[in-house]
C-alpha positions in Angstrom: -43.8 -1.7 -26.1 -40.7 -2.5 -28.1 -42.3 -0.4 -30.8 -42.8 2.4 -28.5 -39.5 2.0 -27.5 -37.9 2.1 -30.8 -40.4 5.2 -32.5 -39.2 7.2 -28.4 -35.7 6.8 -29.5 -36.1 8.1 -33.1 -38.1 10.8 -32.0 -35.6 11.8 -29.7 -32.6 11.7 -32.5 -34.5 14.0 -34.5 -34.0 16.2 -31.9 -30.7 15.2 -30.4 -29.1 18.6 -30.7 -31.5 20.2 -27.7 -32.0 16.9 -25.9 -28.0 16.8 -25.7 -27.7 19.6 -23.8 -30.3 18.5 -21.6 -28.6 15.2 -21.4 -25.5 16.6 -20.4 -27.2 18.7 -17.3 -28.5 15.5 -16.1 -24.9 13.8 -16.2 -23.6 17.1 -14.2 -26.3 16.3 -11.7 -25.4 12.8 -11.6 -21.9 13.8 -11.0 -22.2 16.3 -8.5 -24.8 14.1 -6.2 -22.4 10.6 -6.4 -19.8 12.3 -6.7 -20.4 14.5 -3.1 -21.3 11.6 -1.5 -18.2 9.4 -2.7 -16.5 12.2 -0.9 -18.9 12.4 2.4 -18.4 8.7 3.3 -14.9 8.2 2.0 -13.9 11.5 3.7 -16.0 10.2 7.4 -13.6 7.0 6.7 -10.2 8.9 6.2 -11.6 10.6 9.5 -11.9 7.5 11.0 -9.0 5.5 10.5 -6.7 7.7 11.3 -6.2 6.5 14.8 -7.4 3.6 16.3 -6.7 1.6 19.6 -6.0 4.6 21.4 -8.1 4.9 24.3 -7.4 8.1 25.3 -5.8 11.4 24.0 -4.1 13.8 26.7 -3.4 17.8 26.3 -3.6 20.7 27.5 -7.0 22.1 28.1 -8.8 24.2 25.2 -10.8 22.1 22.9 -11.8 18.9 22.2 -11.8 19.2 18.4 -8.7 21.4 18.7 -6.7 18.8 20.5 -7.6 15.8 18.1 -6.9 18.0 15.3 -3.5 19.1 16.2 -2.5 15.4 17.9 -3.9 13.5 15.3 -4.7 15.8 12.1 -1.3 17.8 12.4 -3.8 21.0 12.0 -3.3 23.8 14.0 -1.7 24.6 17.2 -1.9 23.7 20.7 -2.6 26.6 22.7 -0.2 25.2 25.2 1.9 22.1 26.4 2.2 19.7 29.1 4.9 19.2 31.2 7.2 15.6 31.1 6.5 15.1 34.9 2.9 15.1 34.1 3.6 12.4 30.9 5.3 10.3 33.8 2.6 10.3 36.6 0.0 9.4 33.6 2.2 6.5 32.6 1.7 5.7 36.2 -1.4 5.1 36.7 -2.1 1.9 37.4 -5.0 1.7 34.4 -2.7 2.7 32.0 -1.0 0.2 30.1 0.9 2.6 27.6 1.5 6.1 26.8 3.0 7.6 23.9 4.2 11.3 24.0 3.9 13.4 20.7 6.1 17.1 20.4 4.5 19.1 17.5 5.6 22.5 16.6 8.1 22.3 13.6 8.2 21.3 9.6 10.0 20.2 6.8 9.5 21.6 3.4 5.5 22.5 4.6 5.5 18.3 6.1 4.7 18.7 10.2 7.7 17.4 12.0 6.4 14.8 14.8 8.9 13.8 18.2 7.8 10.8 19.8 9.4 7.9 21.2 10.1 4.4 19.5 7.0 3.1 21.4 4.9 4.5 18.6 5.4 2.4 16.1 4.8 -0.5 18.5 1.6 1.0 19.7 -0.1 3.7 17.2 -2.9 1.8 15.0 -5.1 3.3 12.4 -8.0 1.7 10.5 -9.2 -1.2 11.7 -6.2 -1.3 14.1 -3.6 -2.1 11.5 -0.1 -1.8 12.8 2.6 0.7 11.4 4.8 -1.3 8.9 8.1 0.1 7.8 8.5 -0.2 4.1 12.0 0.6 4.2 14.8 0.8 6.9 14.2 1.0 10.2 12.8 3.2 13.6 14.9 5.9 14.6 17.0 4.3 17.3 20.1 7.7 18.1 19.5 11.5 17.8 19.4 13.2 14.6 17.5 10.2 13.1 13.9 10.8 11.2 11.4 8.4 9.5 9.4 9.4 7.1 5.9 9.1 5.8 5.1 7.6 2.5 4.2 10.4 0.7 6.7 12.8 2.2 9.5 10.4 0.8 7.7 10.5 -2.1 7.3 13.9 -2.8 10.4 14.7 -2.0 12.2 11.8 -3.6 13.8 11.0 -0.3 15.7 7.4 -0.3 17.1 6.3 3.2 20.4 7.7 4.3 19.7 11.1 2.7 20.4 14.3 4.7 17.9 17.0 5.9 17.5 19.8 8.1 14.0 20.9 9.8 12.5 24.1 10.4 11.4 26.1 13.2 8.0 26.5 13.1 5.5 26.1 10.4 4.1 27.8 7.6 6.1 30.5 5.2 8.1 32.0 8.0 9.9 29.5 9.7 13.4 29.2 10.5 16.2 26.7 9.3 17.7 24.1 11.9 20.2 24.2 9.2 23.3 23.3 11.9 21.2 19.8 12.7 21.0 17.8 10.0 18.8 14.3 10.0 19.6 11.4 8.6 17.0 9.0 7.3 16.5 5.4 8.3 13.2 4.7 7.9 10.3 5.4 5.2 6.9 3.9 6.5 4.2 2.1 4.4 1.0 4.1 2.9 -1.4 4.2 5.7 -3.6 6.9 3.9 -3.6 8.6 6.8 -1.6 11.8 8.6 1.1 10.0 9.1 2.4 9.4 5.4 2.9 13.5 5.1 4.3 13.5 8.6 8.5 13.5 9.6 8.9 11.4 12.5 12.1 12.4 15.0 12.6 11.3 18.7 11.9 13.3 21.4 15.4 13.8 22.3 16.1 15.0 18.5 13.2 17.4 19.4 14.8 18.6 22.1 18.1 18.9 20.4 17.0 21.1 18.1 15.5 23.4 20.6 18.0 23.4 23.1 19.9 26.8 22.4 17.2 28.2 20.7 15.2 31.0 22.7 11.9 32.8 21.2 12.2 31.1 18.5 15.6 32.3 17.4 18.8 30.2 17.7 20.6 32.5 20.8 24.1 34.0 19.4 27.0 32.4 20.4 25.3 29.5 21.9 25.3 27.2 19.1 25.8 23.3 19.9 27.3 20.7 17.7 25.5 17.4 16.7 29.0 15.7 18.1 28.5 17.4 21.9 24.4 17.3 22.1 24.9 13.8 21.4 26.7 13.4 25.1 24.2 15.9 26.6 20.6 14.8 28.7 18.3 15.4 26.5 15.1 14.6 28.5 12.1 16.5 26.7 10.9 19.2 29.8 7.1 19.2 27.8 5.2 17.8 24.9 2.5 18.8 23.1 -0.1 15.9 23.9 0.2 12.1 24.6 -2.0 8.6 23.3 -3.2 6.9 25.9 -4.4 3.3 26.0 -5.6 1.2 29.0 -5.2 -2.1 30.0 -9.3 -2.3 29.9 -11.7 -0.5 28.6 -14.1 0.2 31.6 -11.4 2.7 33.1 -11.5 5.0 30.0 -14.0 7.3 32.3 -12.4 7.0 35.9 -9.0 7.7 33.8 -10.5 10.7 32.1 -12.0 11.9 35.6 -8.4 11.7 37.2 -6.5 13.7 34.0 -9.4 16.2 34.5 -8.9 16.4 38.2 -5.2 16.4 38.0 -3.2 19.6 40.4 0.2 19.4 38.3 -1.6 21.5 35.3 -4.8 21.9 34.0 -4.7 19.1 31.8 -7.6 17.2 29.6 -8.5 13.8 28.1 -10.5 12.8 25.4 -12.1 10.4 23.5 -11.4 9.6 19.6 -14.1 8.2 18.5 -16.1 11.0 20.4 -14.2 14.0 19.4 -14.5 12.8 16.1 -18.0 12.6 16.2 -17.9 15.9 17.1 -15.8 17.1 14.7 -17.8 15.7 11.5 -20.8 18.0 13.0 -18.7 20.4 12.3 -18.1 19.7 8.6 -21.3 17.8 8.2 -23.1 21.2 7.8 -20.5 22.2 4.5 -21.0 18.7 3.7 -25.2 19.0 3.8 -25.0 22.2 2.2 -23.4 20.3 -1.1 -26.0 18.0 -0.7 -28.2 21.1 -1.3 -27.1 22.2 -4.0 -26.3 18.9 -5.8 -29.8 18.3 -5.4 -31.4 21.8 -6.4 -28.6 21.5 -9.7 -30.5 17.8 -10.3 -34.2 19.5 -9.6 -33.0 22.2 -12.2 -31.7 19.3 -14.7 -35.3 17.8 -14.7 -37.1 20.8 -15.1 -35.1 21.3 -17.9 -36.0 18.1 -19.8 -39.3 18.7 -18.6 -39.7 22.5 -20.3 -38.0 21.0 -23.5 -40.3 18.3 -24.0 -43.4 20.9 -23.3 -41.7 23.2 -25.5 -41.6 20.5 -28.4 -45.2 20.0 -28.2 -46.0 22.9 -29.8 -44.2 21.6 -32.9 -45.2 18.2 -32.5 -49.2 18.7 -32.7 -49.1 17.2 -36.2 -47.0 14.5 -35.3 -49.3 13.2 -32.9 -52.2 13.7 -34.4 -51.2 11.5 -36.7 -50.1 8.9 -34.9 -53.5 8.7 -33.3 -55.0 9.2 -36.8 -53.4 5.9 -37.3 -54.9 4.2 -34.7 -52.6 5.3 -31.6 -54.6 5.3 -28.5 -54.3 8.6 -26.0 -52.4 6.3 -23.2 -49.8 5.4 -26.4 -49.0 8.6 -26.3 -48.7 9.2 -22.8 -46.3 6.2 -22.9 -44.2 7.4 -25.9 -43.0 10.8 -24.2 -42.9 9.6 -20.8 -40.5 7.0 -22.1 -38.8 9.9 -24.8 -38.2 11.5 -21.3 -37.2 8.1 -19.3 -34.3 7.4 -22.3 -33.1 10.9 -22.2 -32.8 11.2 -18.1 -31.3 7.3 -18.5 -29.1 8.5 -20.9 -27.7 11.2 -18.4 -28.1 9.0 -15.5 -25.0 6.5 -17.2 -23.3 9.4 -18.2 -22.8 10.7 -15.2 -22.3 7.5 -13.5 -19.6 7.0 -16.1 -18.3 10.5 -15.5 -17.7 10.0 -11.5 -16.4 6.5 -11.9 -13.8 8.0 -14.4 -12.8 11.0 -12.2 -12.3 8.8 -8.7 -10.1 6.8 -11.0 -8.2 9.6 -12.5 -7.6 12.2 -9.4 -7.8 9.9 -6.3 -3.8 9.3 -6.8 -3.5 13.0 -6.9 -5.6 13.7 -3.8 -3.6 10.9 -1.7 -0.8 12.7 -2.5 -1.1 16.0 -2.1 -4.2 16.2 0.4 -3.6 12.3 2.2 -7.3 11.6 1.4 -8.0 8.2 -0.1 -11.1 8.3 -2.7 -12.2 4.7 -3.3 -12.7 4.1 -7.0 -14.8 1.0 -7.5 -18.0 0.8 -7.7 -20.9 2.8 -6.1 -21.9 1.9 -2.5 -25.7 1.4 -1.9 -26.5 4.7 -1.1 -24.9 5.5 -4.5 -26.7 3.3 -6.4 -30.2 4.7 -4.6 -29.0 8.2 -5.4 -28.4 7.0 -9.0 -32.4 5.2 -8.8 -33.3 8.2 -7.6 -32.6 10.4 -10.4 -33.8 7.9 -13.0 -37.0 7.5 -11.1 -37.4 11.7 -10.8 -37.0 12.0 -14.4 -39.7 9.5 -15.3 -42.0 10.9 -13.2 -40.9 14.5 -14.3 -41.7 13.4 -17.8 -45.0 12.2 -17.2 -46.3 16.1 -17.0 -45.5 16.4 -20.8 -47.3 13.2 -21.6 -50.6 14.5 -19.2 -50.7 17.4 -21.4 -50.5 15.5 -24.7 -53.2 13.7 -23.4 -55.4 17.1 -23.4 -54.5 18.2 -26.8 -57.9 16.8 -28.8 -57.1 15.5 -32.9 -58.7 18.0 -34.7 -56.1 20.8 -32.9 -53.3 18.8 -34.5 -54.8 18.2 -37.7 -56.4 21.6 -38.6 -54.4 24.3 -40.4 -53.4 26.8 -37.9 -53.5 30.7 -39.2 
């Protein structure tokens, strides 16, 4: 065998130019089937742990996947609010042991602008219900105070007691609270999460800003001062949705049954862990679609090593004639191209492996910061590694049909002059 091995591999440097290439389409193959599923199950986890301990999440009625995008994701638009008197009756309940209002709407240099009370960062967990830490500073405790996310300081290149102002709105046309200006006190610890790329203000700050503005335009000649909205009430009249969690778990459905049944506004609550569910059917058929094509771009691969290798019998008739001339028995030259082909797909099999480890590595950083998902760069999971099997295991077996027809050519065809 280890002379089989060693005569497969010189065979196959003889002809290293074409079996490169084919090498190379393996590795892509390799690439695009670990690398799509690095991305599935690291993208389901960035999915989540973006909110945990939450029991419930309150809104106004339109979608489930809607609402948990908007609350949670900061993606999209809530099709309408709910009103503070209704955030105080839910707080009343006498299942509920917390709520936490969140007031969505505005930006900061294309960052969402969250209002929400101090509570938040006592209550909001993500992950495996890991706290919020502050890295720096401290929670916004007057109006006109922010804390930041981790990778909107970043980006930025905020540091605490800098200035900004907020827009209204979201998106390229927005409008500058430029008469408001925030002051920063806080900057939160990486949570790889929505919150690092999220500005956090209090509700009354929220409301602040809002307060003389109509239709989305500041009104003329109504313009307030920081100094005198400081002494005004500045009770939030509606939010965009609330976190809700119980003192005990069994009451999540009777809780649910009473927001639903509610007569101060048509309101809605809804699971996490369901809508989320729900939401990764959504994306799960882009994500199976990949799949797809990853594996009709591996099927493609193999029948490429597989035509090359047919293709080189034709030249190699005299080759193996001869070594069964010498005394090389038909299942010795099964074995030599089916391992010729083994080495070859193994070959593009660590290549690509190598390839994916190297690229997680490299642009995981840059897709934390810029799209807040976190790509995990060690080593494969299981599944990985059975993906990886897989493909060794395909190209064996694929090279086997070069080494069946070997076995048909007789050894007077590959001795006898051909004309």
């Amino acid at each position: 065998m280890k002379a089989l091995i060693g005569l497969a591999a010189r065979s196959a440097w003889n002809r290293r130019f074409t079996l490169m290439l084919t090498v190379c389409s393996i590795a892509l193959a390799t690439v695009l089937l670990l690398g799509i599923e690095r991305v599935r199950t690291d993208l389901r986890a960035n999915f989540s742990s973006a909110v945990s301990g939450t029991d419930l999440i309150v809104g106004a009625r339109s979608g489930s996947t809607q609402l948990l995008l908007y609350s949670v994701f900061r993606i999209g638009a809530a099709t309408n609010n709910m009103g503070w008197q209704s955030v105080q009756a839910l707080a009343g309940h006498r299942a509920v042991a917390w709520v936490v209002p969140l007031s969505l709407g505005d930006s900061h240099r294309g960052f969402p602008v969250l209002g929400t009370t101090p509570d938040y960062f006592q209550h909001f967990r993500y992950g495996d219900r890991q706290p919020l830490r502050l890295a720096e500073g401290q929670p916004f405790a007057q109006v006109f105070e922010a804390v930041l996310g981790a990778d909107v300081a970043q980006q930025l290149g905020y540091r605490l007691g800098q200035r900004l102002t907020l827009a209204h709105g979201s998106g390229e046309l927005v409008a500058e609270h430029a008469d408001k200006p925030f002051v920063v006190t806080g900057i939160l610890a990486r949570t790889g999460t929505p919150v690092d790329r999220t500005v956090h203000i209090s509700l009354q700050s929220m409301e602040a800003l809002h307060i003389d503005w109509l239709g989305g335009m500041q009104v003329p000649g109504m313009a307030l001062s920081p100094e005198k909205l400081r002494q005004m009430d500045l009770q939030p009249r509606a939010v965009t949705a609330a976190l809700v969690g119980l003192k005990s778990r069994p009451a999540v459905f009777s809780v649910q049954r009473w927001v639903a049944d509610y007569r101060g506004e048509p309101l809605m609550a809804i699971l996490p862990g369901v809508a989320l569910d729900e939401l990764w059917d959504v994306v799960g058929v882009g994500e199976r679609a990949l799949l797809v094509m990853s594996a009709l771009v591996g099927i493609v691969s193999l029948a490429g090593l597989v035509s090359v290798v047919l293709t080189s019998l034709n030249e190699r008739r005299r080759e193996l004639a001869v070594l069964r001339a010498v005394g090389a028995g038909l299942r010795h030259i099964v074995a030599l191209l089916a391992l010729e082909g083994a080495l070859v797909t193994l070959l593009g099999a660590v290549l690509g492996l190598v390839l994916v480890l190297g690229l997680t590595a490299a642009l995981g950083p840059w897709l934390q910061a810029h799209h807040g998902l976190v790509i995990g760069w060690g080593l494969p999971s299981p599944v990985q590694w059975a993906l990886w099997s897989a493909v060794i295991a395909t190209g064996w077996l694929a090279s086997l049909l070069p080494g069946l027809r070997a076995y048909r050519l007789s050894l007077a065809d590959g001795l006898s002059p051909r004309i």
